[in-house]
C-alpha positions as CSV (number, residue, x, y, z in Angstrom):
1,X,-15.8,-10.0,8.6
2,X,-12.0,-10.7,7.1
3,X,-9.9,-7.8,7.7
4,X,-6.8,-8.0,5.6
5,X,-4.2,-6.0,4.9
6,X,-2.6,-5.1,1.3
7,X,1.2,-4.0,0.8
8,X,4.4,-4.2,-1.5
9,X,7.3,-2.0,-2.7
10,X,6.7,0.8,-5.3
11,X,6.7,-1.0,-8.5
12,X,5.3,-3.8,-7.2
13,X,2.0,-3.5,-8.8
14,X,0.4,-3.5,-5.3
15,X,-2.9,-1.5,-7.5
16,X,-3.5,-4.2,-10.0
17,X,-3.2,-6.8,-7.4
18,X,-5.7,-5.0,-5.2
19,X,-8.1,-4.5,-8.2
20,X,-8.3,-8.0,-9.1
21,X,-9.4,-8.4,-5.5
22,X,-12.0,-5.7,-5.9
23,X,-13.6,-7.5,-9.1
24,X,-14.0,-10.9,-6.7
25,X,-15.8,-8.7,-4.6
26,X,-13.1,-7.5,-1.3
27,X,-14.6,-3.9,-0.3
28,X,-10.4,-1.9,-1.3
29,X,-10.1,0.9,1.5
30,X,-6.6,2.9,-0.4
31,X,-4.5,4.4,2.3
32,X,-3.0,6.2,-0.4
33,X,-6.4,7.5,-1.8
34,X,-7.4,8.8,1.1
35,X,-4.2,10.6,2.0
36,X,-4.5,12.4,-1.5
37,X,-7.9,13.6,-0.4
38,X,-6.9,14.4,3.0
39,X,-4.5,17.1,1.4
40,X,-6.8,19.1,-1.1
41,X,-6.8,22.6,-0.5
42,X,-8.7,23.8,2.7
43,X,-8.5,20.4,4.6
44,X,-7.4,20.6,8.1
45,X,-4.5,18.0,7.6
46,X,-2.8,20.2,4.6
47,X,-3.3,23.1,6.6
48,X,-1.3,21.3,9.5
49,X,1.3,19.9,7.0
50,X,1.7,23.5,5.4
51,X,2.6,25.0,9.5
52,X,5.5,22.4,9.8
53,X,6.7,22.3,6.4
54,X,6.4,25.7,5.1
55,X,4.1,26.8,2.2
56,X,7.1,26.1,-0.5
57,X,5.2,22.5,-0.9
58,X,2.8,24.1,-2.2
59,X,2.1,25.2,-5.9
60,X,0.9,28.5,-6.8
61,X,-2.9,27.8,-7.1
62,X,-2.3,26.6,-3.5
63,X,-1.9,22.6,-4.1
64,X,0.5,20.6,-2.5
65,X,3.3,20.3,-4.2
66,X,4.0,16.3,-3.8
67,X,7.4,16.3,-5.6
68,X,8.4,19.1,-2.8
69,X,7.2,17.2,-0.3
70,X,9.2,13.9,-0.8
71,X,12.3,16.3,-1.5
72,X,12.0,17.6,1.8
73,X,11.2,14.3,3.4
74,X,13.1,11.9,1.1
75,X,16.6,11.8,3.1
76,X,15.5,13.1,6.2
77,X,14.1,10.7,8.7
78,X,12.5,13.3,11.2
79,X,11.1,15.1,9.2
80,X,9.3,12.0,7.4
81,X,8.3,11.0,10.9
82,X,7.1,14.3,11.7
83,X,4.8,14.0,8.3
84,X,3.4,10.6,9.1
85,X,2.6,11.7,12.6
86,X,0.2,14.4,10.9
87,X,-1.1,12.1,8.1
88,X,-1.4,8.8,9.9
89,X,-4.1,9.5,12.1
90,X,-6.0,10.9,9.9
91,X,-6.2,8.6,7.6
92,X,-6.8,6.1,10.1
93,X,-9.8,7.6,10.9
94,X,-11.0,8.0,7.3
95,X,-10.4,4.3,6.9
96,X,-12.1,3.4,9.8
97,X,-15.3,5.9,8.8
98,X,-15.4,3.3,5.4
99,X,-14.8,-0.1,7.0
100,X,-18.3,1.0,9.2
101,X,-19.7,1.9,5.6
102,X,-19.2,-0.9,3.9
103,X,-20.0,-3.7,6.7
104,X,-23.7,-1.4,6.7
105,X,-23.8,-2.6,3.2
106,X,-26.1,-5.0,2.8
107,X,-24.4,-6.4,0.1
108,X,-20.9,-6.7,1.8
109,X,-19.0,-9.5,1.0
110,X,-17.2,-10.1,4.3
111,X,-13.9,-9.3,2.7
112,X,-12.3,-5.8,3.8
113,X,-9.1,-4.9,2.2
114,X,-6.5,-2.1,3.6
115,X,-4.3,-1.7,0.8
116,X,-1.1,0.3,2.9
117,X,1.9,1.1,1.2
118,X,3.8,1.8,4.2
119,X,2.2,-1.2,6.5
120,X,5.4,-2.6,7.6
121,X,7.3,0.7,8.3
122,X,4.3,1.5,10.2
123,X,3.8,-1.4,12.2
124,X,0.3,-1.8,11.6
125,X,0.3,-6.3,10.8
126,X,-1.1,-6.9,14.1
127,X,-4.5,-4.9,13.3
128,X,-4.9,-7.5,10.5
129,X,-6.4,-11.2,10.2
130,X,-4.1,-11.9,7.2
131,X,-1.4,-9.8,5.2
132,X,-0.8,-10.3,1.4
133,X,2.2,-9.4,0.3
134,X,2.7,-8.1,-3.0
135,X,6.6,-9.1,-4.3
136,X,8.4,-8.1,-7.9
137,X,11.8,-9.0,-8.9
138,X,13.7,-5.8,-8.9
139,X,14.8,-5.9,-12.4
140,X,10.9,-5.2,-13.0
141,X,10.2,-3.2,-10.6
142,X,12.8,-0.8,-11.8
143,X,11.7,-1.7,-15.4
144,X,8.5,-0.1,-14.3
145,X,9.5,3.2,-12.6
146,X,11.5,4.2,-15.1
147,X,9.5,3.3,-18.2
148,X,5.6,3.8,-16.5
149,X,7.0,6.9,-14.2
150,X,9.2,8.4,-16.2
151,X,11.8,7.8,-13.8
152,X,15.9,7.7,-13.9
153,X,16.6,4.5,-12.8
154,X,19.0,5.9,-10.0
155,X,16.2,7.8,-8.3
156,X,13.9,4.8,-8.9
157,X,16.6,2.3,-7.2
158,X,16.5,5.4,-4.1
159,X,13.0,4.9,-3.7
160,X,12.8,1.2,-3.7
161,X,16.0,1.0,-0.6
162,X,13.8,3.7,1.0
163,X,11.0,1.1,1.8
164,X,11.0,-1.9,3.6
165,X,13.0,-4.6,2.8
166,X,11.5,-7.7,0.2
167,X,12.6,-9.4,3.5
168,X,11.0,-7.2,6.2
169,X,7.6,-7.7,4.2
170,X,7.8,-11.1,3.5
171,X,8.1,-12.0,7.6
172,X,4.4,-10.2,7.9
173,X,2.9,-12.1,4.9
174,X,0.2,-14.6,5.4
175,X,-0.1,-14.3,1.8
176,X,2.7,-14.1,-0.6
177,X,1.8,-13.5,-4.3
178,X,4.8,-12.8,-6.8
179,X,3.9,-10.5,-9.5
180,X,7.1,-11.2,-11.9
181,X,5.7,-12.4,-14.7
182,X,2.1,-12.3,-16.1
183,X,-1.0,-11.1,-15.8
184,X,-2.3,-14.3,-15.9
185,X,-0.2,-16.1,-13.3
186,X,-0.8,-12.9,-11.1
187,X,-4.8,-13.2,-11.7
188,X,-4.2,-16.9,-10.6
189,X,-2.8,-16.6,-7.5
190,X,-5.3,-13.9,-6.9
191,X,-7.9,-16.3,-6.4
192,X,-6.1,-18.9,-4.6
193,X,-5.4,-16.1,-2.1
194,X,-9.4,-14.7,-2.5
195,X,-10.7,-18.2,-1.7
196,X,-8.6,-18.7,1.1
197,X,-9.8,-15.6,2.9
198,X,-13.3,-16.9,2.2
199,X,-12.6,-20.0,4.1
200,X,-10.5,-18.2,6.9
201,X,-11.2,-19.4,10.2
202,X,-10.1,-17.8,13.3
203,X,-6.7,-19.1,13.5
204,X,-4.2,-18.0,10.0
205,X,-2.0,-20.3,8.5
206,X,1.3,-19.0,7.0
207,X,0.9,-19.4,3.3
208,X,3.1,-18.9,0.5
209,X,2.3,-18.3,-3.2
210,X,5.4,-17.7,-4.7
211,X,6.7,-19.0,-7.6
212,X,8.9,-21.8,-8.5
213,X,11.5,-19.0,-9.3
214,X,11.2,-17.0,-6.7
215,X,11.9,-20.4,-4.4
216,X,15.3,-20.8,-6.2
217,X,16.2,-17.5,-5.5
């Protein structure tokens, strides 16, 4: 089995890159998915989250109140940590429950994806036998928070510095696949990077798919 990791920057368009995987056949476990589950009402880790935090992240039917929550956590570093150190084991574990799934498959295609948002704050490259990187100019990265988000473009900007670096990520990546421009040169390195995990062997090669602009940069 080929265990790769999946991250970039919010606005990145880190989901449509992991899709395209999905429709080549990679099994996509969503770190993100499974944190959203992991927090419906009644589940042990919202309950925990709701201790520390207070019950003013939650709405009044009892949700939790996301926008609260990254107000809280936004600008305040030990509190964030004190978050992830609830949320990350958890969904750990949840991943871990579907990676066991899916190799039982019969059908599995050798090809597990962690798509993690946070996989380079959270120093989690090692676990991996490759790492594609998902990298957008910023121009349209911002282009998309504000217009697809709804967004101001100050708070989008906030968000982006709050991440990792383009840098930071791009030292991890086995795979680096720039998703600037179209769809089409997206889909394209796609499956240059889906073949190449096919044929994988035990030792990784550093490869880089970025584009001719993104070299001149």
């Amino acid at each position: 089995m080929k265990r790769i990791g999946l991250t970039g920057g919010i606005g990145s368009g880190k989901s449509t890159v992991a899709e395209m995987l999905a429709e080549r056949g990679a099994v996509i476990i969503d770190a993100d998915a499974i944190s959203r589950e992991l927090m419906e009402p009644g589940s042990d880790v919202l309950n925990e989250t709701v201790r520390s935090f207070g019950s003013a992240i939650l709405t009044a039917d009892g949700r939790l109140d996301r926008a609260a929550l990254a107000s809280v956590i936004f600008e305040n570093e030990a509190k964030r940590k004190e978050l992830n150190s609830i949320v990350h084991p958890a969904v750990r574990s949840e991943a871990e429950r579907q990676a066991a799934t899916a190799q039982a498959d019969p059908g599995f295609s050798g090809v597990l994806i962690e798509d993690i948002p946070l996989l380079v704050e959270t120093g989690q490259a090692q676990r991996f036998d490759g790492v594609v990187v998902v990298e957008t100019a910023l121009a349209e990265r911002l282009r998309r928070l504000v217009d697809q988000r709804g967004m101001n473009r100050a708070d989008a900007l906030a968000r982006i510095q709050a991440q990792a670096s383009d840098q930071e990520r791009r030292e991890i990546a086995t795979w680096l696949v720039d998703n600037s421009h179209s769809l089409e040169e997206t889909r394209r390195q796609v499956e240059t990077v889906y073949g190449q995990i096919l044929e994988m062997q035990d030792t990784v090669k550093h490869i880089s798919l970025r584009s001719e602009e993104m070299d001149k940069a």
